[in-house]
N, C-alpha and C positions, 0 to 999 in steps of 0.2 A: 363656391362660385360667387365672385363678386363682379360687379359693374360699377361703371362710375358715376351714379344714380345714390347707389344703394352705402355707400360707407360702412361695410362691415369691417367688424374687424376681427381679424385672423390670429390666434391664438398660437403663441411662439410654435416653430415648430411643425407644425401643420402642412400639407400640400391644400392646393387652394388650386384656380383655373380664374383667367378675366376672361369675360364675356365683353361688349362694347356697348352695350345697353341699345341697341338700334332694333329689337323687337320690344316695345314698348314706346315709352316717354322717356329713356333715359339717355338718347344721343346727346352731347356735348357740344358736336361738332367735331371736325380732323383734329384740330391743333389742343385742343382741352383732351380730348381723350387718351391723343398720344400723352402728351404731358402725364396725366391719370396715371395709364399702363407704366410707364417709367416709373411713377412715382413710386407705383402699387410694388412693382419687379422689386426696387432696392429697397424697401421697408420690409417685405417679406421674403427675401431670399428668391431668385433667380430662380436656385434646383430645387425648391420646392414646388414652383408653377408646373403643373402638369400640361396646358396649353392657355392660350390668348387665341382670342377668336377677332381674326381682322374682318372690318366694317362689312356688313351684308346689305342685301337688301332685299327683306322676307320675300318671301314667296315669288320670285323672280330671280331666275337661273343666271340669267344673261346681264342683266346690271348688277348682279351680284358680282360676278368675274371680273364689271368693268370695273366695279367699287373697290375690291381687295386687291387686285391685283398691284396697284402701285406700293401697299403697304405690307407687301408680305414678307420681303426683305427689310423693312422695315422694323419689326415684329421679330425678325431672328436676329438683329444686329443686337439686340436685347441679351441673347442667349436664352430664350427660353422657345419652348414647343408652338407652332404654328399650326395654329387650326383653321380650315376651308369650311363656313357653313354653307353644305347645299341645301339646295333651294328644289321648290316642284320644278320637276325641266332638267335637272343640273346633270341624267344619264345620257344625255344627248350629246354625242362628240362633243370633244374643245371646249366643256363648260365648267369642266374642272380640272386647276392646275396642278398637277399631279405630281411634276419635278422640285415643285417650290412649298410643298406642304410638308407639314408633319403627321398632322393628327385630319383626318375626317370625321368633321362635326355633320350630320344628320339633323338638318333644321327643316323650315317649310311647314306644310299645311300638315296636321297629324297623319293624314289619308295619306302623304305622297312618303312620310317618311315611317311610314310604318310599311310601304310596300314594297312588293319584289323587287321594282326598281331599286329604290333605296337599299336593299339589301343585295343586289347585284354591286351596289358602288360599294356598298362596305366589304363584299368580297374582291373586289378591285383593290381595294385600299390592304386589304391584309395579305393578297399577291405580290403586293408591292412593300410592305413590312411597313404599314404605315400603321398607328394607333385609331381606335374609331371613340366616338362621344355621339351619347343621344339626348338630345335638347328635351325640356319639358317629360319627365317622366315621372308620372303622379298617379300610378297606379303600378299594383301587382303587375296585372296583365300586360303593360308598358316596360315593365322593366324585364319580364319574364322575353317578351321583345326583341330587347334591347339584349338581352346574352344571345339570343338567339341568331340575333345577328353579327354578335361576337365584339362585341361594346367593352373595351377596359374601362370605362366610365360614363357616367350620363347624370343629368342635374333635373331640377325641378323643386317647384314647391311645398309640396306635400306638408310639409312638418312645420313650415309655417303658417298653416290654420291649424290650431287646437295641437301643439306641440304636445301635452300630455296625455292627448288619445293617439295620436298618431305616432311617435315615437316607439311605442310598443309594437305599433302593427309593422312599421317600417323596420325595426331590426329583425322581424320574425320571417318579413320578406327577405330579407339580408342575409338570414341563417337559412334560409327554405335554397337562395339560388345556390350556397357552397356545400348543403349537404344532400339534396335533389337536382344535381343539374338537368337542364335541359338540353334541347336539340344542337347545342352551340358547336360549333365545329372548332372553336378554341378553348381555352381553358376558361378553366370559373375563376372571375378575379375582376366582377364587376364592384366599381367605386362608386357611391353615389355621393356627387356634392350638391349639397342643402343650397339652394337659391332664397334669399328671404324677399320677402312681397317690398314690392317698388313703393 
């Protein structure tokens, strides 16, 4: 996972996912960020992006919809996967656009996206053969979560504090979710991409 904040750089070959940097300090503004995203798309390959996440606005459902919606088409004229971050609120009729997305990303306050609601929209979204992604996932019991709710991928920090203890523990989580699945009602084949600290 990168943002346009963060300048990682992505290692030939690799799937990777942009994020817009707009939970944090790392919004650009429209015209920098698009820029960014283009930039980021054709330096590392289109089919390798797993989704881009157009402009949110945390914890608010409803200016979130107004925020992405002009740039979602946007975002596919790219050729890569379109991600909706919702927001607490976002299970409430018409908060999420469902015909113009690809991927539902699962953002907001931990509380609204670790709960049923939020796991009602990701079974919405996989009725409708759409991919899901769980934002911030830094712990076991988060990512144990996040299959549960039937997540091909989810990001977070974890492994950038103390890479050399945490590396160990995160691929044991890694191996735990393909060789113990859990309650997930789709298959095991969650991706976690590394977020590095802003």
């Amino acid at each position: 996972m990168t943002t346009p904040a963060q300048g990682n750089l992505i290692p030939p070959g690799t799937h990777y996912a942009c994020d817009n940097g707009k939970f944090g300090k790392g919004w650009p503004g429209t015209d920098a960020w698009f820029a960014w995203l283009r930039a980021t798309i054709q330096r590392y390959e289109p089919d390798l992006c797993l989704l881009a996440v157009a402009p949110d606005v945390p914890m608010d459902a409803a200016a979130t919809l107004a925020e992405s919606l002009p740039r979602l088409g946007r975002i596919r004229s790219l050729g890569i996967p379109v991600a909706f971050a919702t927001q607490n609120g976002s299970e409430q009729d018409g908060l999420t656009p469902w015909n113009a997305i690809d991927v539902l990303f699962l953002a907001g306050s931990t509380e609204w996206k670790t709960s049923s609601a939020a796991h009602r929209l990701a079974q919405q979204a996989h009725a409708r053969g759409l991919a899901v992604h769980m934002g911030r996932v830094n712990s076991r019991r988060r990512l144990r979560i996040a299959q549960a709710f039937g997540c091909t991928t989810a990001n977070g920090t974890y492994l950038a504090f103390g890479p050399d203890t945490n590396l160990p523990r995160l691929l044991a989580w890694m191996n735990e979710l393909h060789t113990t699945p859990g309650p997930s009602p789709v298959k095991v084949g969650t991706r976690l991409l590394i977020t590095r600290r802003a």
